[in-house]
VOGU-399895 format. One line per field, with one value per residue: x, y, z of N, C-alpha, C in turn; residue number from 1. Coordinates in Angstrom, 3 decimals. Last residue first. Layout:
N
npx: (X	...)
npy: (Y	...)
npz: (Z	...)
capx: (X	...)
capy: (Y	...)
capz: (Z	...)
cpx: (X	...)
cpy: (Y	...)
cpz: (Z	...)
k: (NUM	...)
This chain:
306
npx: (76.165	74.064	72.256	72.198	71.032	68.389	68.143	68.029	65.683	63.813	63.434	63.548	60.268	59.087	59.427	57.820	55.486	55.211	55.058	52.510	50.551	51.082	49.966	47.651	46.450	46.814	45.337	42.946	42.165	40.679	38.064	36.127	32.548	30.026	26.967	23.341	21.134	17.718	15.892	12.435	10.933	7.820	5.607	4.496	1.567	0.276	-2.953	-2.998	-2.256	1.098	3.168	6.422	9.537	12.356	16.378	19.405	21.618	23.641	24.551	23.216	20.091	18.044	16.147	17.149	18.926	17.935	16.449	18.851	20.189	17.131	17.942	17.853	14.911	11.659	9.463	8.887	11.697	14.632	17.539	19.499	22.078	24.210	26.409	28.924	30.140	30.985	28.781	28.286	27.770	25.818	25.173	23.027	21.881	22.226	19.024	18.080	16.197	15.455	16.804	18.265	17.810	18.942	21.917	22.680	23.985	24.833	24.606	23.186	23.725	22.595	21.974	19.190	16.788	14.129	11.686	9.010	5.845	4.964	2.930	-0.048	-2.744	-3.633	-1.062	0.892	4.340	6.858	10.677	12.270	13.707	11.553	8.965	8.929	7.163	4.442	2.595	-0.084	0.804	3.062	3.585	6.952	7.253	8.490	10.939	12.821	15.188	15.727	18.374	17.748	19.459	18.717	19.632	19.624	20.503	19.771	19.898	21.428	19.005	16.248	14.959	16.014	17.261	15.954	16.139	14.913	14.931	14.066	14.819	13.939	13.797	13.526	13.046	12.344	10.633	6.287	5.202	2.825	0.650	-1.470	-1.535	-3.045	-1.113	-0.364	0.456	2.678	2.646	4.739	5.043	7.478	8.593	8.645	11.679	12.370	14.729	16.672	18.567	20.366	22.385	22.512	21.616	18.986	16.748	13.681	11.838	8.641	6.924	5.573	5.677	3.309	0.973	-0.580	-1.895	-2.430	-4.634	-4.733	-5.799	-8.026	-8.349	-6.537	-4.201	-0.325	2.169	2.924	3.019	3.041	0.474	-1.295	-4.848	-8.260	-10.215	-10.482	-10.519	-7.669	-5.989	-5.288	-2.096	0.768	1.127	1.841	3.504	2.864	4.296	7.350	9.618	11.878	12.059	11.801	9.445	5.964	3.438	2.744	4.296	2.270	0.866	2.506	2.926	3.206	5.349	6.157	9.425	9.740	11.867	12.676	15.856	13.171	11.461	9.264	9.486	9.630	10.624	9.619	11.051	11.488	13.273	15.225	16.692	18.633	22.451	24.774	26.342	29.775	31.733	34.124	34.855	35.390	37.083	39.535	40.015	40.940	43.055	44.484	44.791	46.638	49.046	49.516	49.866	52.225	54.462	54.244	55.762	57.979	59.127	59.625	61.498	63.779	64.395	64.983)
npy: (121.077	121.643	121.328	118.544	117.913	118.816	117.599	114.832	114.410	115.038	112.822	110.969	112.104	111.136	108.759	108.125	109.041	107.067	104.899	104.900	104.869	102.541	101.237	101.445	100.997	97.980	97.634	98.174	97.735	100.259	99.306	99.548	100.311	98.375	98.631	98.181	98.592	99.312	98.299	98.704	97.700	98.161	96.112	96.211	95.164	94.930	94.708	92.708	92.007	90.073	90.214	91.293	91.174	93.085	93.229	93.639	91.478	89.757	91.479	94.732	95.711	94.789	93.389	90.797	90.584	89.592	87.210	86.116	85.335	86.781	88.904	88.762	90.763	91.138	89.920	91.761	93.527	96.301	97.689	98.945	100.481	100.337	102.371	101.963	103.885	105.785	108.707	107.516	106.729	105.228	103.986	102.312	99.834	96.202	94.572	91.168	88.216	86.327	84.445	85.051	88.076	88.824	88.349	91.075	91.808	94.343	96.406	98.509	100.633	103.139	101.779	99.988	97.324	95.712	94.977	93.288	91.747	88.393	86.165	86.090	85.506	82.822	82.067	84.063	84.511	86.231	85.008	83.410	83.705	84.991	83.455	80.836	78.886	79.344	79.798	81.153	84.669	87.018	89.192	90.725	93.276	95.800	97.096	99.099	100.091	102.654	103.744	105.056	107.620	108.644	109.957	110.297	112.396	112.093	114.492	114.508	114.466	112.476	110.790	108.655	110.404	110.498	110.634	110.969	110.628	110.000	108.198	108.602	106.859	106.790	105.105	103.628	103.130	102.620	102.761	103.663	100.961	99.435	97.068	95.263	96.005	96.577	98.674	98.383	100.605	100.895	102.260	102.977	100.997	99.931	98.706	95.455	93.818	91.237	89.260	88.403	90.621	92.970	94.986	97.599	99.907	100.359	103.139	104.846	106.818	107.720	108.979	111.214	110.946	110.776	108.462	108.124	105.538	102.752	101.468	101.390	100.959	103.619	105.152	104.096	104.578	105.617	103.549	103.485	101.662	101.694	101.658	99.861	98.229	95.496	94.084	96.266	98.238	101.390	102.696	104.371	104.933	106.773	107.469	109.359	111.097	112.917	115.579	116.799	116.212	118.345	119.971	118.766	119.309	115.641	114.412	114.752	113.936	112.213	112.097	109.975	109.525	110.493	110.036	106.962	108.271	110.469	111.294	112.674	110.441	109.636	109.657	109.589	110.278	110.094	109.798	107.872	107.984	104.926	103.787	103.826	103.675	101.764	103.046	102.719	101.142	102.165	104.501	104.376	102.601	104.599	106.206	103.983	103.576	105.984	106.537	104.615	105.774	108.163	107.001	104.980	107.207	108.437	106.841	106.036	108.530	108.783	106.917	107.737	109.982	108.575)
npz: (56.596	57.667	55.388	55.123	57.345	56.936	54.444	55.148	56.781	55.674	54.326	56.444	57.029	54.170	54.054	56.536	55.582	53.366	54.647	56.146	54.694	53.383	55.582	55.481	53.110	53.930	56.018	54.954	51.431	49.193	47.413	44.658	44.941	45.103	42.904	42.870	39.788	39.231	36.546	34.878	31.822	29.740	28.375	25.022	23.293	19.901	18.489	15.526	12.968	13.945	16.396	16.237	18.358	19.392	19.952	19.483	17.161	16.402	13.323	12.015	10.267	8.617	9.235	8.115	9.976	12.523	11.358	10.842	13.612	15.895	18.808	22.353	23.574	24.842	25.845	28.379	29.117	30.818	31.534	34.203	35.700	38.024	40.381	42.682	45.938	47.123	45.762	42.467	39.182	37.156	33.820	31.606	29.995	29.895	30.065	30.724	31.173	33.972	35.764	37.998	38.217	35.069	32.946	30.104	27.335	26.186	23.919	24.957	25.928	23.595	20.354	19.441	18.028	15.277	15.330	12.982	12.443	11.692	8.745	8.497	9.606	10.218	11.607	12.714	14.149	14.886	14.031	13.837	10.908	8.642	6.902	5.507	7.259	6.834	4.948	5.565	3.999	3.675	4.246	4.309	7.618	8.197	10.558	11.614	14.406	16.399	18.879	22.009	24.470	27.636	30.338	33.531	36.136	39.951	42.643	45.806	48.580	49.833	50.986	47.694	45.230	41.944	38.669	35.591	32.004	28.821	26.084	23.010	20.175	16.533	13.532	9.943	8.511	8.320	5.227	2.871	1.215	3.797	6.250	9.276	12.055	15.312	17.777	19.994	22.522	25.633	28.875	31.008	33.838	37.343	38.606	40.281	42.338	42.350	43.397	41.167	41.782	44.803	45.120	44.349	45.016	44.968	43.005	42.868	40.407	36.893	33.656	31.860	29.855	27.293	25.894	23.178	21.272	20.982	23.104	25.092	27.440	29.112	26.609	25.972	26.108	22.990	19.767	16.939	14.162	11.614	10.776	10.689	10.005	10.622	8.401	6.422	5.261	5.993	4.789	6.798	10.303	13.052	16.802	19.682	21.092	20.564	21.771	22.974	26.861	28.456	29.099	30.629	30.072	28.574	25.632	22.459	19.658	16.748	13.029	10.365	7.469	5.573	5.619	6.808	9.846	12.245	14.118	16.676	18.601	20.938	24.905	28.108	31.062	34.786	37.813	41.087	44.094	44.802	47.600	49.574	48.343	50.079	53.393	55.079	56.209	54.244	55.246	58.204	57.721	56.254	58.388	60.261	58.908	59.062	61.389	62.555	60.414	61.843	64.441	64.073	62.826	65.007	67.184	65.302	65.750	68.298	68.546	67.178	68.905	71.213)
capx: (77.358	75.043	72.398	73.219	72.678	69.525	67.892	68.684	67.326	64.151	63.985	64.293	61.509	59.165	59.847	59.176	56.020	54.760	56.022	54.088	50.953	51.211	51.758	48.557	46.377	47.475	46.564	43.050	42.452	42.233	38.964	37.219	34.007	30.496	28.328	24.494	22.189	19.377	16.119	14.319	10.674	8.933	5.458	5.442	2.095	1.071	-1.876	-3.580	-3.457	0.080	2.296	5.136	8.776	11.752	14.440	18.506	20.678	23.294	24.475	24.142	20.993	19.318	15.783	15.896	19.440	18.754	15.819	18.298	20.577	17.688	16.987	18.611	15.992	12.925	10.302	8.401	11.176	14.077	16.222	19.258	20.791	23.688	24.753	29.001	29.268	31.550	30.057	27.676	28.481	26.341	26.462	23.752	21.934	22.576	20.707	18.045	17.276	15.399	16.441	18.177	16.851	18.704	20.677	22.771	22.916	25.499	25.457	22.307	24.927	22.746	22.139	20.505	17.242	15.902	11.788	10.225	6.993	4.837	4.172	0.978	-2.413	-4.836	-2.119	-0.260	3.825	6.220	9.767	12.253	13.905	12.494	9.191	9.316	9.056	5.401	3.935	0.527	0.091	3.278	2.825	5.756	7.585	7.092	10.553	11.418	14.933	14.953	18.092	17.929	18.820	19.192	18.917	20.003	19.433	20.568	19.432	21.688	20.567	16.763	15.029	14.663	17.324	16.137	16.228	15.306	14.425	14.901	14.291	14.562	13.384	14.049	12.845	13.267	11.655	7.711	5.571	3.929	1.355	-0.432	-1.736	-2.364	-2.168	0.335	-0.928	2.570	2.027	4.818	4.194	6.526	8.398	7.802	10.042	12.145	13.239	16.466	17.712	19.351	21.879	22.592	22.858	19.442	18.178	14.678	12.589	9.632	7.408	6.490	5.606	4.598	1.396	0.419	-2.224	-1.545	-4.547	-3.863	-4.700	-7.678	-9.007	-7.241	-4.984	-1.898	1.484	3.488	1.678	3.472	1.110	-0.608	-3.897	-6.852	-10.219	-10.517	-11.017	-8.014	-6.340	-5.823	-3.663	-0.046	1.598	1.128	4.012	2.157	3.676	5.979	8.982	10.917	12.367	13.213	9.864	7.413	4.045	1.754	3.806	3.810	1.160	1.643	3.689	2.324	4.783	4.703	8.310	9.762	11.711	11.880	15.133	13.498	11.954	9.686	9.142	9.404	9.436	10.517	10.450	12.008	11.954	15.325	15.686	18.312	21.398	24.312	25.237	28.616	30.693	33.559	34.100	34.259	36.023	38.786	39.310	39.597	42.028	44.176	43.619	45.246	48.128	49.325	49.075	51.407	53.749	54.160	54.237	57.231	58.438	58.699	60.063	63.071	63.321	63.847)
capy: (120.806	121.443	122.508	119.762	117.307	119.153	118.935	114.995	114.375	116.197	114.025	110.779	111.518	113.203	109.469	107.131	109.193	108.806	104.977	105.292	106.466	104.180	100.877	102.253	102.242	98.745	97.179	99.307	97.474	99.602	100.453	99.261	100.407	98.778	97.991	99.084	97.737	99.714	98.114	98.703	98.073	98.529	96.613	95.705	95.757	94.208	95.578	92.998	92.091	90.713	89.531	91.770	91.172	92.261	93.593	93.608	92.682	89.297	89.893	93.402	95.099	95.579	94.789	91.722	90.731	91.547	88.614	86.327	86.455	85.780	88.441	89.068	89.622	91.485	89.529	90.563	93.809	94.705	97.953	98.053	100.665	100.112	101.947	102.656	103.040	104.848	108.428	108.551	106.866	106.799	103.814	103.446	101.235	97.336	95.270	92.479	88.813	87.808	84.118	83.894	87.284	89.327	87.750	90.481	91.591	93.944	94.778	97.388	99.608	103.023	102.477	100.098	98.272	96.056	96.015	93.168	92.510	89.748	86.696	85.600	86.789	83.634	81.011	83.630	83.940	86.088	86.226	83.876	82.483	85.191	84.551	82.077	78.967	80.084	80.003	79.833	83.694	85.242	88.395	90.329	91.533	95.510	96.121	98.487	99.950	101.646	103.823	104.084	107.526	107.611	110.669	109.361	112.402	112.122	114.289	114.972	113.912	113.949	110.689	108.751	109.859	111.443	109.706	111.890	109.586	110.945	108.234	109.112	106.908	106.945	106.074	104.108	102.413	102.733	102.153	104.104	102.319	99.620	98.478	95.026	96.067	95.889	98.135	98.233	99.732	100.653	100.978	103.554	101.843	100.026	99.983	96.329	94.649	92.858	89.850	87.613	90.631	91.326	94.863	95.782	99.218	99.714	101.731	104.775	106.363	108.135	107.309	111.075	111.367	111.981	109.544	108.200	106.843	103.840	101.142	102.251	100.385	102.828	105.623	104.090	104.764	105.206	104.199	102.938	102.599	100.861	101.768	100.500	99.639	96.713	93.852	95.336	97.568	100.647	102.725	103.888	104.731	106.007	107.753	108.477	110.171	112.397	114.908	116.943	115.732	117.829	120.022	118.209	120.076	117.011	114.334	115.022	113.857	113.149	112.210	111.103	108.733	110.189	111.670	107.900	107.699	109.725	111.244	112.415	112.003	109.701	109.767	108.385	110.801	109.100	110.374	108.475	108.422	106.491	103.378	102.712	104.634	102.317	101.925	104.001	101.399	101.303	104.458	105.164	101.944	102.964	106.718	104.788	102.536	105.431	107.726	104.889	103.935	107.757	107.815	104.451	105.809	109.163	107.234	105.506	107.924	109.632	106.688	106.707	110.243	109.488)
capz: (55.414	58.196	55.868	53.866	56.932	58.300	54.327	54.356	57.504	56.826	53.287	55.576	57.352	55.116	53.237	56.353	56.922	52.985	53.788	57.039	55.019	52.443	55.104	56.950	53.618	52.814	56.262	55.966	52.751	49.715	48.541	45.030	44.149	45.883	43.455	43.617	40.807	39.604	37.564	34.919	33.305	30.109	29.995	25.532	24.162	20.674	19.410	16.947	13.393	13.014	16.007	17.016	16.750	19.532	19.611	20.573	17.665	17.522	13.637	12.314	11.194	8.322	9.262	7.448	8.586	11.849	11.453	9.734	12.279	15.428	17.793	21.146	23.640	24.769	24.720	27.835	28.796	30.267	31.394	33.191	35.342	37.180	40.107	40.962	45.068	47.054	46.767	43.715	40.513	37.294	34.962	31.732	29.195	30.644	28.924	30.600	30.467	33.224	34.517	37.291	39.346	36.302	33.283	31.757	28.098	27.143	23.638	24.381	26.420	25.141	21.500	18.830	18.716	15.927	15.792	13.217	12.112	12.211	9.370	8.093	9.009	9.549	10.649	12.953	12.975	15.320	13.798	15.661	11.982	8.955	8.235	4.737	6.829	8.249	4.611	4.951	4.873	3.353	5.365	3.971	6.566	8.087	9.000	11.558	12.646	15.817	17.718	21.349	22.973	26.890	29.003	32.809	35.134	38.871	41.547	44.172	48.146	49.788	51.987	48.515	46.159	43.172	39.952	37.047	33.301	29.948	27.450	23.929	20.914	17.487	14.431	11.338	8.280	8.905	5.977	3.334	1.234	2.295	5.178	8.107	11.336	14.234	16.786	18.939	21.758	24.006	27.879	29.749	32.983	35.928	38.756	38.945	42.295	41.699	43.759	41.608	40.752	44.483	45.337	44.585	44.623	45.773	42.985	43.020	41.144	37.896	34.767	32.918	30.517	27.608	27.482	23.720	21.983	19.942	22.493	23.663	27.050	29.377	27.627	26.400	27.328	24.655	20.855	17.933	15.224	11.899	10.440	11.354	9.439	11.521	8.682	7.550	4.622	6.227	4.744	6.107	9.142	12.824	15.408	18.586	21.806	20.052	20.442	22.072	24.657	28.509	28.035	30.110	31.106	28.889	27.226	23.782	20.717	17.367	14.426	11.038	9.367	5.503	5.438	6.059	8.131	11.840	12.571	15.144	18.201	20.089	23.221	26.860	29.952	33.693	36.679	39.736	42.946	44.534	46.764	49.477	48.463	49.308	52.383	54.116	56.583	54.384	54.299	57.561	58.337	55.817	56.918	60.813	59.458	57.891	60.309	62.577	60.489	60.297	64.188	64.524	62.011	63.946	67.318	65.625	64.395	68.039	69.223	66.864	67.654	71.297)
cpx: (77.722	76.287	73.768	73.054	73.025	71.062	68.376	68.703	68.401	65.532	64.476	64.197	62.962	60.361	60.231	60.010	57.349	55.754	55.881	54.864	52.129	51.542	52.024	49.865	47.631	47.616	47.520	44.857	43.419	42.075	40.162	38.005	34.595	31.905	28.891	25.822	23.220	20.169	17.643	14.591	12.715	9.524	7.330	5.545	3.036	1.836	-1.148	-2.688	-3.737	-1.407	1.264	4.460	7.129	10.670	13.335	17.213	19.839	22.393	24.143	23.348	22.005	20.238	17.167	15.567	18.219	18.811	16.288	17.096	19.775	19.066	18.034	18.035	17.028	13.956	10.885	8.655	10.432	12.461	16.019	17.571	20.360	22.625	24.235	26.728	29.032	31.194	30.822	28.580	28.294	27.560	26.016	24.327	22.403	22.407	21.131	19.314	16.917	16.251	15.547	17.688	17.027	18.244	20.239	21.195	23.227	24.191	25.970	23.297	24.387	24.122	22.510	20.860	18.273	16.331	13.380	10.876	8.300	5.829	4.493	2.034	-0.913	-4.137	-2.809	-0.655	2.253	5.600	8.069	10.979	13.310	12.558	10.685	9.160	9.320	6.693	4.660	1.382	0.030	2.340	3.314	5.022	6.612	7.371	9.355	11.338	13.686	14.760	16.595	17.532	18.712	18.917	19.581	19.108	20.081	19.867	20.324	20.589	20.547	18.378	16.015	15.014	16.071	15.917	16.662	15.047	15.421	13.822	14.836	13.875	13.928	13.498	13.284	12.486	12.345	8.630	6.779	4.042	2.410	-0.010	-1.289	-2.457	-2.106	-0.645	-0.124	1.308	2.564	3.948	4.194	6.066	7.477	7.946	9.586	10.927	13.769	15.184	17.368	18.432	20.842	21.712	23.657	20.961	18.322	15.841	13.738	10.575	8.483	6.433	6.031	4.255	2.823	1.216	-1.278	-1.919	-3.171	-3.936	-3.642	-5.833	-8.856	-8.176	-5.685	-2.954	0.017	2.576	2.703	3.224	1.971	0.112	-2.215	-5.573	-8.964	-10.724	-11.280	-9.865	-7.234	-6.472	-4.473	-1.566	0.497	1.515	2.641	2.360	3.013	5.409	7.843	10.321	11.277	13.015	11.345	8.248	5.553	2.916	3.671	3.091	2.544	1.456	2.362	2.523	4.326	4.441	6.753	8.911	10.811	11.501	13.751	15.001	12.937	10.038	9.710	8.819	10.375	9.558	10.763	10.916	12.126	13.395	15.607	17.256	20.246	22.694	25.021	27.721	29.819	32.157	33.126	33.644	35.003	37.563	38.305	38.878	40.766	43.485	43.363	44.688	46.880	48.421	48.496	49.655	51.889	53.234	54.045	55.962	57.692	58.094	59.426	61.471	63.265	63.286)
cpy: (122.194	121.356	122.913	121.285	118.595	119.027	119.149	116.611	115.006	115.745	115.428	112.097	111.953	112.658	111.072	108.591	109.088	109.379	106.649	105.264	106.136	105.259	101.967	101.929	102.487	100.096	98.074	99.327	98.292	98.800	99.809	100.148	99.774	98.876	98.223	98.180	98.428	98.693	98.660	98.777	98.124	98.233	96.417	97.152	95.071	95.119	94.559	94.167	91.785	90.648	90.729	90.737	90.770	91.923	93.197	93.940	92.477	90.567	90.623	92.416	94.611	96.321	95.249	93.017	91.491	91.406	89.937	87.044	86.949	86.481	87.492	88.232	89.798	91.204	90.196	90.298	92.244	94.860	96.658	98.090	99.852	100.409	102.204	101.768	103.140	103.927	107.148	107.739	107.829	106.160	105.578	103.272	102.275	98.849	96.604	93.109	90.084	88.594	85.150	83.734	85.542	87.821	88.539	89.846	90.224	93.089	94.039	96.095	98.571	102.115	102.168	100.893	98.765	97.590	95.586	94.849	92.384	90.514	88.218	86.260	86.414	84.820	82.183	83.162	83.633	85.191	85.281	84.871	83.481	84.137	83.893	83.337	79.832	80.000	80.168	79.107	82.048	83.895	87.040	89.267	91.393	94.403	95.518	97.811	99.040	101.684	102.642	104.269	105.923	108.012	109.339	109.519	111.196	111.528	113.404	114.050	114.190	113.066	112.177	109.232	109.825	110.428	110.216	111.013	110.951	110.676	108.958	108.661	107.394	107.209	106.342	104.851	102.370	102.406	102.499	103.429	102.139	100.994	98.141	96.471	95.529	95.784	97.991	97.695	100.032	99.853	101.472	102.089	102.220	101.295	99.694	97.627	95.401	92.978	91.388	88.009	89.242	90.840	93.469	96.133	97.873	99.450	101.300	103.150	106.092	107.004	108.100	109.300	110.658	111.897	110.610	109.132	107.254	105.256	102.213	101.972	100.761	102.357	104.062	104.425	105.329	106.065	104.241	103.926	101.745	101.631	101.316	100.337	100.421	98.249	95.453	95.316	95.875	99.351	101.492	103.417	104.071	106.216	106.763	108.212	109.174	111.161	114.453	115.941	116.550	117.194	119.594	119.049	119.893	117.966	115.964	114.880	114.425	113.229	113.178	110.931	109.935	109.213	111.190	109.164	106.873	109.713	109.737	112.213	111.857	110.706	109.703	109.028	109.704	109.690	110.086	108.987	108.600	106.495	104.930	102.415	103.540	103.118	102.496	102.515	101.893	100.700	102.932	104.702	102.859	102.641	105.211	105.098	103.602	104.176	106.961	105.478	104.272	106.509	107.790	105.466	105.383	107.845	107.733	105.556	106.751	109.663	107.558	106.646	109.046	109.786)
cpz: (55.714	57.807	57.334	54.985	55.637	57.758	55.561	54.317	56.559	57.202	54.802	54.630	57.036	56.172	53.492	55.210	56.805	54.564	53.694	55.799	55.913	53.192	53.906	56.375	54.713	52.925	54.880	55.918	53.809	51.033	48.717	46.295	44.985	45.358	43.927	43.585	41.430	40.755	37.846	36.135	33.640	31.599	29.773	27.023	24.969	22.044	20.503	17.728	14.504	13.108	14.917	16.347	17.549	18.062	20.064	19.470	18.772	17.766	15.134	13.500	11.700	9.249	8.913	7.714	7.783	10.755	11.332	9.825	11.120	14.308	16.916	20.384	22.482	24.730	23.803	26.255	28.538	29.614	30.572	32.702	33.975	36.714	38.701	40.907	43.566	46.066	46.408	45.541	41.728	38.917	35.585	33.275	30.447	29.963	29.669	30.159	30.568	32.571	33.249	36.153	38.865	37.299	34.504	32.070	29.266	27.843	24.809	24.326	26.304	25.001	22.916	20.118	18.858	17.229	16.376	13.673	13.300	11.719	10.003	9.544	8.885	9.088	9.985	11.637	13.490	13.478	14.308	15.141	13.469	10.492	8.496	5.609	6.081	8.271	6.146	4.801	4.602	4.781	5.247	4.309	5.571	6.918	8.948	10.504	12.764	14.715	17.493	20.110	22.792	25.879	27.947	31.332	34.326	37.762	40.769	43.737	46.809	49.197	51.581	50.173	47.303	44.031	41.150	37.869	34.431	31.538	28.285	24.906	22.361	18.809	15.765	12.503	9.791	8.487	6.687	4.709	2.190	2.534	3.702	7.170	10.020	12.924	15.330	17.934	20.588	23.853	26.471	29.271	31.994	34.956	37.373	39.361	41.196	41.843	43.798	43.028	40.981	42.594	44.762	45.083	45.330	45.316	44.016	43.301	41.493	39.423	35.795	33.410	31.428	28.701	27.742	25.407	22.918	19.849	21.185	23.426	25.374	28.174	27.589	27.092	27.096	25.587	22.631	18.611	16.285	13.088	11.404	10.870	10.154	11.587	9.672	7.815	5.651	5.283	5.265	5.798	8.213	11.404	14.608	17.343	20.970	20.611	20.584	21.317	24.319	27.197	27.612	29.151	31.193	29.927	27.961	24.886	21.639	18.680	15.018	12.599	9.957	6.824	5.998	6.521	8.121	10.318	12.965	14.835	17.198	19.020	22.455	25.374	28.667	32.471	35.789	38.959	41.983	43.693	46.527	48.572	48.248	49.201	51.652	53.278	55.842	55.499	54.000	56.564	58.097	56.285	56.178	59.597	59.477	57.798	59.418	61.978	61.062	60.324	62.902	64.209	62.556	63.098	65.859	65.872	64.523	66.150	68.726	67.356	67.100	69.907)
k: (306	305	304	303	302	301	300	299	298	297	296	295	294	293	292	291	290	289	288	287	286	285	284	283	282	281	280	279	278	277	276	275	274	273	272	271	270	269	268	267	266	265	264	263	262	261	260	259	258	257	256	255	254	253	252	251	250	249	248	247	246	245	244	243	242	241	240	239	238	237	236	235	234	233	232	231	230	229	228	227	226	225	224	223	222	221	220	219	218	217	216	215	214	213	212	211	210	209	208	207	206	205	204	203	202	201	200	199	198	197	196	195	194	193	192	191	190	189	188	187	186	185	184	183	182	181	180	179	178	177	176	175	174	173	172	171	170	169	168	167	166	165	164	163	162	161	160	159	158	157	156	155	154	153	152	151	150	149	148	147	146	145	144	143	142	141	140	139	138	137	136	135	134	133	132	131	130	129	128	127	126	125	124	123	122	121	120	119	118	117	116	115	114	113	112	111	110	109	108	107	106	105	104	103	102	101	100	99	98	97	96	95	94	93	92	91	90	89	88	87	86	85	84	83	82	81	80	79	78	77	76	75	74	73	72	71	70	69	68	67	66	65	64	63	62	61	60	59	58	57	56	55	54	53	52	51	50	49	48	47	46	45	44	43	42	41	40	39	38	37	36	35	34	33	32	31	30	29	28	27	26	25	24	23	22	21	20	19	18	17	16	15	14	13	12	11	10	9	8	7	6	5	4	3	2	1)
């Protein structure tokens, strides 16, 4: 009789512990979240003489700046030199102020990622003099709210940026650093190292979209990537980090001289599904756990019998 009745015991244990399993294992990941997304620039910004300007309008999660611009105009154009997020229409070195917002499908499958669109970076590349970007920094604070209701979750990135404004050396396209942009009429582009987040991790997407992982959250069963990419966004050559001062394999990119160069942000979340135990494993824990209450009740009758 009390064999049988460990028995059922076992057998009970074992089921909860299937059943807990199939629950969980059943649960889908979350199937596409809204997001918000603010993009500026915020300090340290080097040198002293980069004129900061702009914020995104009603926002006060960063502080900082929608328009960093540098030095004197020395161009056909009469323009000085900037980095610009999120352009107003047809103006390139106006900053719109305002918010990205929408919303993105989680993937599950890294060759099949839907991307949301992020902030637009101009770079009006110009020719100057004088004072020239070195550094600056760039916060992204992004809110991803489940689509259909469920926690919030905030992902506040920093990326560092080092800048190097080359010398043109028009004529000369073997004296630009190896991978650096190059035009016949205005020499050699500049140069934008990136630093931060989980930049040293770059993952192919959809086959053939390089992208870098910058942040992990977790939410019930599931862990969800977040990668962000970009149109020539990549790892830069050595002898480009080397010019911006850099180590070896850096994330960047490099701009073409005398024109606004715009780079279409964009990122995408991957769902993975953690680690569970198989059901068979689960039910052989909880009869050992069974097996063990067991066995300690016999042992506590027997002394008490002693």
């Amino acid at each position: 009789m009390k064999a049988y009745k460990f028995i059922k015991k076992l057998a009970v244990g074992a089921g909860l512990a299937s059943a807990l399993v199939a629950s969980a294992a059943m649960a889908d990941p979350i199937a596409s979240f809204d997001y918000t997304q603010e993009f500026e620039w915020v300090e340290p910004i080097a040198p002293a003489g980069v004129v900061k300007e702009g914020a995104t309008a009603g926002v006060t999660d960063v502080d900082g700046y929608t328009k960093l611009s540098w030095g004197t105009a020395s161009n056909t154009f009469n323009k000085v030199s900037s980095l610009v997020i999120n352009p107003t229409g047809g103006d390139s070195t106006t900053p719109s102020n305002t918010l990205v917002q929408g919303n993105i499908v989680t993937s599950t499958d890294l060759n099949a990622v839907t991307f949301g669109l992020g902030p637009v970076v101009v770079h009006n590349n110009f020719v100057i003099t004088g004072t020239s970007l070195d550094s600056t920094t760039a916060q992204d604070y992004v809110v991803l709210s489940p689509f259909g209701g469920g926690t919030d979750h905030t992902q506040q990135i920093t990326f560092g940026i080092d800048f190097q404004e080359t010398t043109n050396n028009i004529g000369s396209p073997a004296s630009c650093p190896e991978g650096v942009a190059y035009s016949a009429e205005f020499g050699c582009g500049d140069i934008f190292a990136l630093s931060g987040g989980l930049l040293g991790l770059p993952t192919i997407l959809n086959g053939s979209i390089v992208a870098f992982l910058i942040d992990s959250f977790i939410d019930d069963i599931y862990t969800y990537d977040v990668y962000i990419t970009a149109p020539g966004l990549g790892v830069l050559s050595d002898a480009a980090c080397a010019a911006v001062g850099a180590g070896a394999d850096c994330i960047g990119f490099t701009t073409f001289e005398n024109q606004a160069n715009a780079f279409a942000l964009a990122f995408a979340i991957v769902a993975t599904e953690n680690f569970i135990p198989e059901p068979a494993t689960l039910a052989l824990l909880a009869g050992s756990l069974l097996l063990m209450g067991l066995v300690r009740r016999r042992k506590t009758q027997a002394g008490l019998s002693a």
